[in-house]
C-alpha positions in Angstrom: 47.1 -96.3 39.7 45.5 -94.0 41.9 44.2 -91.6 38.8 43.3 -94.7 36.9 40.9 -95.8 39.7 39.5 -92.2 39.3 38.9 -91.8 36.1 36.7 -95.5 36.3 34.6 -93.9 39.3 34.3 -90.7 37.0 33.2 -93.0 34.2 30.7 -95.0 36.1 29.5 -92.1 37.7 28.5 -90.4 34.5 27.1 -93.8 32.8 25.0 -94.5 35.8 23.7 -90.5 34.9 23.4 -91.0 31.6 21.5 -93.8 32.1 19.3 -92.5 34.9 18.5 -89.5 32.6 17.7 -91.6 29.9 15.3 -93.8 32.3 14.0 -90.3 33.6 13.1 -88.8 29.9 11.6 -92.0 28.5 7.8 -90.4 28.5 6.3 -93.4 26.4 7.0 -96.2 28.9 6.7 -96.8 32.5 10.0 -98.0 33.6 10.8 -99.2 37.3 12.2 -101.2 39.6 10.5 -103.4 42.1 12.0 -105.2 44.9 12.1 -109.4 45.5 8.8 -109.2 47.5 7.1 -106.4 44.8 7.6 -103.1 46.3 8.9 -100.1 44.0 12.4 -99.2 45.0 12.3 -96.7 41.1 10.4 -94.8 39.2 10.4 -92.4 36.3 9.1 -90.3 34.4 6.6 -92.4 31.8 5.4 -94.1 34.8 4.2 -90.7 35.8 2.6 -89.9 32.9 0.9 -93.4 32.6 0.1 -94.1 35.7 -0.3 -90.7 37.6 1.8 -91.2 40.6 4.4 -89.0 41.1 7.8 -91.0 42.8 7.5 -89.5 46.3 4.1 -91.2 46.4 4.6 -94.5 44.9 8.3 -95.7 45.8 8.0 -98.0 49.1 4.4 -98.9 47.9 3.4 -102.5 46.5 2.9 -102.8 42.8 0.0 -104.2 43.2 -2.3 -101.3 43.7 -1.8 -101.2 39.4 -4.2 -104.2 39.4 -7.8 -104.3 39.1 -10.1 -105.4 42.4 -10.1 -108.4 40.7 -6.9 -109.4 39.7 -5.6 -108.7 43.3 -8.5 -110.7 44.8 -7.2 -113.6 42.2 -3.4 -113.1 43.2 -2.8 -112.0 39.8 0.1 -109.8 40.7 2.6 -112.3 43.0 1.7 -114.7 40.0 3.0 -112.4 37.8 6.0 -112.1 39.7 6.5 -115.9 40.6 6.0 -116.8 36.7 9.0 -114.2 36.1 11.1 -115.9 38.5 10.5 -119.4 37.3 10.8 -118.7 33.7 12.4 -115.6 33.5 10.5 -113.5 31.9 6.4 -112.7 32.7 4.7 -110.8 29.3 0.9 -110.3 28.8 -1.6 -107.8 28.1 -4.3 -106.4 30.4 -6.1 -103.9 32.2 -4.5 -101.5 35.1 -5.5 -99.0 37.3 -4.2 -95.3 37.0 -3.7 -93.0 40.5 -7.7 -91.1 39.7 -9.4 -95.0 39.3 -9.2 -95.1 35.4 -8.6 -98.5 33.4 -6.1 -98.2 30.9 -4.9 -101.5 28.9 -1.6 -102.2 29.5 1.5 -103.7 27.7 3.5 -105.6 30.7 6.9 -107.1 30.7 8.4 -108.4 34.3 12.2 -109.5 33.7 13.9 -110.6 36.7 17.3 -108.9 38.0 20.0 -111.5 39.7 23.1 -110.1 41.1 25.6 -112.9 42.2 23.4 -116.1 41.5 20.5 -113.6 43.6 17.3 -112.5 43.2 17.4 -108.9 44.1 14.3 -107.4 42.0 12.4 -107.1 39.2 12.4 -105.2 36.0 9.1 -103.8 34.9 8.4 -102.4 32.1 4.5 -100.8 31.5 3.1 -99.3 27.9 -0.3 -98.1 27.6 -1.8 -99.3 24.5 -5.2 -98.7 24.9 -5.8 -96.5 21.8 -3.7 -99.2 19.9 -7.0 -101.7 21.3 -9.7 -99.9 20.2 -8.5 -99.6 16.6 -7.5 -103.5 16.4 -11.3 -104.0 18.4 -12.9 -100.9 15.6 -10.8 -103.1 12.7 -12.0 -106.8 13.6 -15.7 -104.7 14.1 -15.3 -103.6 10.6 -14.5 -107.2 9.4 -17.2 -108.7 11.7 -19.7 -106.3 9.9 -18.3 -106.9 6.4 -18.6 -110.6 6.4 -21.9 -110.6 7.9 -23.1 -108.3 5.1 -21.4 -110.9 2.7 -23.1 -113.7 4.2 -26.5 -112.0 4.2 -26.2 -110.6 0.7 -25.5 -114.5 -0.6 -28.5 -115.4 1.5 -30.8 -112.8 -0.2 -29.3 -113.5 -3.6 -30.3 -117.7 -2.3 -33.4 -116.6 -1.4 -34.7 -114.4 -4.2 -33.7 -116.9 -6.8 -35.5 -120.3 -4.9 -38.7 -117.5 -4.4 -39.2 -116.8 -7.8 -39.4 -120.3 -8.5 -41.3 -121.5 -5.8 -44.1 -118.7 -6.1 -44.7 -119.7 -9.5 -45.2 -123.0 -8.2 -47.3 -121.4 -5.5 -49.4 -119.4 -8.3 -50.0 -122.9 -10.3 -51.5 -124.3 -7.3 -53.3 -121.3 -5.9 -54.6 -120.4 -9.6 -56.2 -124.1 -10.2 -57.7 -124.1 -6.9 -60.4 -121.7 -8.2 -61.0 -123.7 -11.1 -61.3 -127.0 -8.9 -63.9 -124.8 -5.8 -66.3 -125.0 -9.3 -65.6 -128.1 -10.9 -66.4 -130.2 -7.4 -69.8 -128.6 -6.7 -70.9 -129.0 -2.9 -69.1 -131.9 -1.7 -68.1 -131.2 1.5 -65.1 -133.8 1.3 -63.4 -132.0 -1.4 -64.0 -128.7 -0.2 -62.2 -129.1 2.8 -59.8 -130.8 0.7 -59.6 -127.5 -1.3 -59.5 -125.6 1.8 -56.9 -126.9 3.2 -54.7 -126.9 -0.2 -55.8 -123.0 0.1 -54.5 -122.4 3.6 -50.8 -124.4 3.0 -50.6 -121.9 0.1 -51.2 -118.7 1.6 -48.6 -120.0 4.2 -46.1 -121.2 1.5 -46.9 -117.8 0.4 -46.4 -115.7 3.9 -43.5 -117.3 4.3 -41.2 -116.5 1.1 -42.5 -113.0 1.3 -40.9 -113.2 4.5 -38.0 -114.3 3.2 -37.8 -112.1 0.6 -38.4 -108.9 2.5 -35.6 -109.7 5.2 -33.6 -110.0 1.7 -35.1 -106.8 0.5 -35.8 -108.4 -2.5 -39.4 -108.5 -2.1 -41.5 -106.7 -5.0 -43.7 -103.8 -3.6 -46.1 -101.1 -4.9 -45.5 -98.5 -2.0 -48.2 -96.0 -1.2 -48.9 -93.2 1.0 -50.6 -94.2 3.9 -52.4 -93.5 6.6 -51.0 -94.9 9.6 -54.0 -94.6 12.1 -56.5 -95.9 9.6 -53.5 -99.1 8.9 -53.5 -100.1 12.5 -57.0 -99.8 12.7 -57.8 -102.0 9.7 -55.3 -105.1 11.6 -57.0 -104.5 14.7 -59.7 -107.0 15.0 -56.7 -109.2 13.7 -54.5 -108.3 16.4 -57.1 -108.3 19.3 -57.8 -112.2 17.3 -54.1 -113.2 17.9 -52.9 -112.0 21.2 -55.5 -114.4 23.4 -57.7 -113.4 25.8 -55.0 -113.4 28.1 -53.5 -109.9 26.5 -54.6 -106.7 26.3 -53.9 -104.9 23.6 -53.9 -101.3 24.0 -53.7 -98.8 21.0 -51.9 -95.4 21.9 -51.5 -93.1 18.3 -51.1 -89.7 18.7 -53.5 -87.4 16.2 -52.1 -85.9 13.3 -49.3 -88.8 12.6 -48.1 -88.0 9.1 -48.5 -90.7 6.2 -45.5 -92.4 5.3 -44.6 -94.2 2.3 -45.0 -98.1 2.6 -46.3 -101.4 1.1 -49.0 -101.7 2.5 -49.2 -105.9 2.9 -45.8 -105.6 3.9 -46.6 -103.1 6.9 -49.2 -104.8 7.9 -47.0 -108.3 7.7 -44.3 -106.4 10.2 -47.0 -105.3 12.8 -48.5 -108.7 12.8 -45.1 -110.1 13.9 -44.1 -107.6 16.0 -48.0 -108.5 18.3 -47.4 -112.1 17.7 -43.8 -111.8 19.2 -44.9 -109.4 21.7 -47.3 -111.7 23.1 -45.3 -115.0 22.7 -42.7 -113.2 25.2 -45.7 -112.9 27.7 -46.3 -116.5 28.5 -48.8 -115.7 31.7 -49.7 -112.6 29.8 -49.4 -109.2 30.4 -50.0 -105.8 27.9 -49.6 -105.0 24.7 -48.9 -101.6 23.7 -49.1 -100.2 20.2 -48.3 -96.4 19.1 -47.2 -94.5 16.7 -46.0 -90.4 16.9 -44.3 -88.0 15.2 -40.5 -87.4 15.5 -39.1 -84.1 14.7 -35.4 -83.8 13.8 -34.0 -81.6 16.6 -37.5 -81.9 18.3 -38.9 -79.0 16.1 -41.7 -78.8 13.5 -41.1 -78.7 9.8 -39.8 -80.3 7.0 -38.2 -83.9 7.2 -39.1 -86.2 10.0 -39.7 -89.6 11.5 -42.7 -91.4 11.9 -41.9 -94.0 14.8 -44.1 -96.9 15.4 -43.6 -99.2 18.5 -44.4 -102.4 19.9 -43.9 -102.8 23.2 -44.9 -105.4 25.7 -44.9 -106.2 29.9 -43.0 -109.6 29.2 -39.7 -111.7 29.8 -37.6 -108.9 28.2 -34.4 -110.4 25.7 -31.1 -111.6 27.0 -28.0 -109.2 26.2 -26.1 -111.9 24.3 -29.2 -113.0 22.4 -30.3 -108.7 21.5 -28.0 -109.0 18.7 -29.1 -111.7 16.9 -32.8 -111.3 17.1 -33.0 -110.0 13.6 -31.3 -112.5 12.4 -33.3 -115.4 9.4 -34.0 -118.1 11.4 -33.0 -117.5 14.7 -35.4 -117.9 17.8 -35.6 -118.8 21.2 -39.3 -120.9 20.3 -39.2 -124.4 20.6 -39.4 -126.6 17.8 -42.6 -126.0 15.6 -43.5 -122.9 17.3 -41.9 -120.3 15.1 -39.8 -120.0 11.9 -37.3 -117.6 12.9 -38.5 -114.6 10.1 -40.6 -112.5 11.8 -38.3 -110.4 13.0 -36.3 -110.7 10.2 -39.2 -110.1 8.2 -40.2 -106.4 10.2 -36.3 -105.6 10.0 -36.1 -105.8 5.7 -39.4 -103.9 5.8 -37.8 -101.6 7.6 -35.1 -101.0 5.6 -36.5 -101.7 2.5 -39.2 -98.3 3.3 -35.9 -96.2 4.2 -36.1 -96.6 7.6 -34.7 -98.5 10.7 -35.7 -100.7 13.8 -34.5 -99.7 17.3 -35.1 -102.2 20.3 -34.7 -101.5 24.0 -35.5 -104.1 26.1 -34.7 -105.0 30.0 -34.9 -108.5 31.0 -38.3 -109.2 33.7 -39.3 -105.6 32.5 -40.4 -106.4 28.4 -39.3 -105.3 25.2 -40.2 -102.1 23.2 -39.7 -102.3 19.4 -39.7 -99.2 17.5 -39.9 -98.6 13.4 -38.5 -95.7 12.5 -39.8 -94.8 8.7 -39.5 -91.2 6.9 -42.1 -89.1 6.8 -44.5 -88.7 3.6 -44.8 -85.1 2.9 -48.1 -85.7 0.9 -51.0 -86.9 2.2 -52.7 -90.4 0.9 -54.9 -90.2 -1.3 -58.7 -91.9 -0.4 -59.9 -94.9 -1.8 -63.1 -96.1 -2.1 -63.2 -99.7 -1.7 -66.6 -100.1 -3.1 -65.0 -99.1 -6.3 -63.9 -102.3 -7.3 -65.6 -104.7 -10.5 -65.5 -107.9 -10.5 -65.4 -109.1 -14.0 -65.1 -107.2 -17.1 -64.0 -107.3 -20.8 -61.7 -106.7 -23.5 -58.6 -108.1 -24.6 -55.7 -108.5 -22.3 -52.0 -109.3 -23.6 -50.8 -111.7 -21.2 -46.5 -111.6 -21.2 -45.3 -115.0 -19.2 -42.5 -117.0 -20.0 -43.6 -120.3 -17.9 -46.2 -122.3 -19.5 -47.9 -123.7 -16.5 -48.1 -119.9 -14.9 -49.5 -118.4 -17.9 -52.2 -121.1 -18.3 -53.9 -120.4 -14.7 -53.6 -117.2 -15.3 -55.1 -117.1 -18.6 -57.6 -119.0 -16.9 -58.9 -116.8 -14.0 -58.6 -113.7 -17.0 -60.9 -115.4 -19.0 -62.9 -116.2 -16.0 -63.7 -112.8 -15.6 -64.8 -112.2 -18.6 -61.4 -110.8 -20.4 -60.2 -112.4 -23.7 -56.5 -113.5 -23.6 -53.6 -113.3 -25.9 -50.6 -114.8 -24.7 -46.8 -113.9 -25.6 -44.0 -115.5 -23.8 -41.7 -112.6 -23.8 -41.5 -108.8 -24.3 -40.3 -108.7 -28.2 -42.9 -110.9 -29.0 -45.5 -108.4 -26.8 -44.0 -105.7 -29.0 -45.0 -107.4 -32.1 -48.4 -108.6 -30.7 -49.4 -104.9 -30.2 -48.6 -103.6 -33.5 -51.5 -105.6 -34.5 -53.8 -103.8 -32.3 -56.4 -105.1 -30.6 -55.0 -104.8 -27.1 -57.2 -103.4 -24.3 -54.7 -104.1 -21.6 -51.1 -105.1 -20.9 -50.6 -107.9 -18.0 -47.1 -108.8 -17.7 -44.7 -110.5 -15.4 -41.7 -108.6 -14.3 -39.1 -111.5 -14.6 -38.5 -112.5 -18.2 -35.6 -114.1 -20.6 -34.3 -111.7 -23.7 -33.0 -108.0 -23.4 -35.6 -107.0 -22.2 -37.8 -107.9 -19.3 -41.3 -106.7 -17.9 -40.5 -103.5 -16.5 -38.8 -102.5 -19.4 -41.3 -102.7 -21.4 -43.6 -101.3 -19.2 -41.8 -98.4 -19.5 -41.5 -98.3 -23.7 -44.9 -99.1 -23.5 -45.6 -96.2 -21.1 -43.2 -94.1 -24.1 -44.8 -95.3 -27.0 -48.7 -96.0 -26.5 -49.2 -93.4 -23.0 -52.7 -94.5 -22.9 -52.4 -98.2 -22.7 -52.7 -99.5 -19.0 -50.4 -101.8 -17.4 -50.3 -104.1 -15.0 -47.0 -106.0 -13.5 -46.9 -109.3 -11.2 -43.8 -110.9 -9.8 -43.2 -113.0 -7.1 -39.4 -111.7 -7.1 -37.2 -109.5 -8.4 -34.4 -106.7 -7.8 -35.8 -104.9 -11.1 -39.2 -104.2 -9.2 -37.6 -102.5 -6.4 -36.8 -99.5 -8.8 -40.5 -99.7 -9.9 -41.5 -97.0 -6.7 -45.0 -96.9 -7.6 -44.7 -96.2 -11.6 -46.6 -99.1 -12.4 -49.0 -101.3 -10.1 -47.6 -104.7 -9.3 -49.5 -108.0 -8.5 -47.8 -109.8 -6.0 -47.6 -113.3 -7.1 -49.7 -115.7 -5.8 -52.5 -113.9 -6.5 -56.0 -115.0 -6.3 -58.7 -114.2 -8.8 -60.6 -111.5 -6.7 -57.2 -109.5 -6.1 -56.3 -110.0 -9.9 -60.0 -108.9 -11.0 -59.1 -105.4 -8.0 -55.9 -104.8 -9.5 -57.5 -104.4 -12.8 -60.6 -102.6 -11.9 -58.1 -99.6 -10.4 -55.6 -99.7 -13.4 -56.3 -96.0 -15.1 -58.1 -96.0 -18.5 
């Protein structure tokens, strides 16, 4: 009997090792005892690791020094213990305290231990699984991202297609107006009648190219340009839209190299960057615009930035509301006071030129605005603006598929003097020009059949080198890949910028 009793005190003995060695070597997980009240009576090895405290200096201390400022201010801790108690078992995730003040996100699992029908501890169990977080946060990032790109791209696609449409529209209406100014003479009724028609159009207008340039689905003709001589040309417009209660200061540094941009649309984006600007200074305040050079790794040479800011003395923006701000009709205006686009509007500009917006802002301090856009390694080339005819002659080929668009603007063609074949798609402006005859080939980008404007633009361009061109759409993904080859009409146009576009077409 007496050996038996042995052998079970041998065997508990070595269990209790076993498991105390087991306890002791498991690295991954902190693993301790606490007592009733939440002092540490164990500790082992993992906990060590995790937490940095080495057993001499954490047994006969309370748990709770694991627990953020916080949490111990809001009893987290004996809660934690209490709910264990109650319903035995406490599980959650959150963040802890190492020994050397890190945060660390935590796995915790509190099991309470009865001996007897007794209380006499706690079980705790501790993982740190903050690595495990910031791949699930990285992951739902990712997702975030992706279905905001999918939501966006089925808004440009949205947009691009009610654009094309409604410029058309827009071009019926802007084109007659001209035609009307003559047929009413000097009434002063229907003039203002006229002029008012005029203005909602150019607004229609604005606004889908907007629209379309937050979509990046706006058409452009980019150019090199001068960026001084650009902001100078929008001053007297600026200093008009800020109020007397601004100042707008101009700060560009010389020898800014040209970059390659639409010009309208670079002009649109700085409008509504100053309009914002000054809208976020509601007792006024300064308005900053400049525009340097940024060379990668802060040395001269090839490559480089052009970055040209906005900034203002105002409210500054929100943290919660800095990521939304580029967002299509999103603003902090009340009702009537602003569309929601022009940021949106500066942001697919941006983007659309190969560049990007950056925005730092502090709130009571303002908001600086910064378009970062590549630099041009040739310089623009001049223009002389007194270069332009109004008027002239010869045959044009007019390619339109919609009836009502291609009567206006056979109209305002034959207003300046041009005479006007008309052909409602590009096989039947193949066939037309075998006949000869054709001074000039006007043709809109967005056609049915196999092929549309661009393309034959480009067999045009192939066959019959010397024959000029000139494209007008009011949408359309094709005339993004156009990158200057042929000039484009932005759709509405008015007669004076159709009689420009022609007068610079090469002959």
């Amino acid at each position: 009997m007496f050996r038996k009793d042995q052998q079970q005190q041998r065997d508990l003995f070595e269990s209790e090792r076993n498991f105390r060695l087991l306890v002791e070597g498991v690295a991954d997980y902190a693993l301790y005892m606490l007592d009733p009240d939440g002092v540490v009576t164990s500790w082992n090895g993992g906990g060590q690791r995790i937490k940095g405290y080495s057993a001499d200096e954490i047994i006969g201390q309370h748990f709770s020094r694991f627990y953020t400022e916080v949490d111990r201010a809001n009893g987290k801790p004996l809660r934690a213990l209490r709910i264990a108690r109650e319903q035995g078992r406490y599980e959650e995730e959150g963040w802890r305290v190492r020994k050397d003040g890190t945060f660390f996100w935590a796995s915790v699992i509190i099991d309470p231990i009865h001996e007897d029908g007794h209380l006499v501890g706690f079980a705790k169990i501790t993982r740190d699984i903050t690595e495990r977080r910031e791949t699930q946060l990285q992951l739902e990032q990712m997702h975030q991202q992706l279905a905001e790109s999918q939501k966006l791209d089925a808004l440009g696609q949205l947009t691009g297609g009610v654009a094309h449409d409604f410029n058309n529209l827009l071009m019926v209406i802007s084109g007659s107006l001209h035609t009307l100014r003559k047929a009413v003479g000097d009434d002063p009724k229907c003039q203002r009648a006229i002029s008012a028609i005029e203005g909602a159009t150019k607004r229609g207008a604005s606004l889908t190219s907007q629209l379309l340039t937050f979509a990046r689905r706006q058409s452009v003709n980019p150019q090199a340009i001068d960026v001084a001589e650009r902001i100078d040309a929008v001053r007297e417009v600026l200093d008009t839209g800020v109020g007397s209660a601004v100042t707008l200061q101009i700060d560009v540094e010389p020898d800014v190299w040209p970059v390659m941009v639409d010009v309208a649309e670079f002009e649109t984006a700085l409008v509504n960057l100053v309009v914002n600007a000054r809208d976020a200074m509601a007792g006024g305040g300064v308005i900053t615009i400049s525009a340097h050079n940024v060379t990668p790794g802060g040395e001269a040479g090839a490559g480089g930035q052009v970055a040209i800011s906005v900034e203002d003395t105002g409210a500054g923006i929100a943290p919660d509301i800095l990521g939304k701000i580029f967002d299509p009709f999103f603003t902090t205006k009340p009702i009537g006071k602003g569309t929601g686009l022009g940021l949106s509007q500066v942001h697919g500009f941006a983007h659309q030129a190969g560049g990007t917006v950056k925005v730092a802002s502090e709130l009571g301090k303002g908001t600086r605005i910064t378009i970062l856009l590549p630099r041009k390694e040739t310089a623009p080339e001049a223009e002389d603006a007194n270069a332009v005819e109004i008027g002239g002659s010869g045959t044009v080929l007019l390619v339109e598929d919609n009836p009502e668009v291609a009567s206006v603007s056979a109209g305002l063609l034959e207003q300046l003097g041009y005479t006007v074949r008309r052909v409602a798609n590009a096989e039947a402006a193949l066939r037309e020009i075998e006949l000869d005859g054709v001074d000039l080939v006007f043709s809109d980008i967005v056609m049915p059949g196999k092929m549309d404007g661009l393309g034959l633009a480009r067999h045009l361009k192939a066959v019959r080198p010397g024959l000029p061109i000139l494209l007008a759409s009011g949408y359309s993904d094709a005339a993004l890949s156009v990158r200057g080859d042929f000039p484009i009409l932005r759709k509405p146009y008015e007669i004076h910028e159709l009689s420009q576009a022609i007068a610079k077409l090469p002959r």
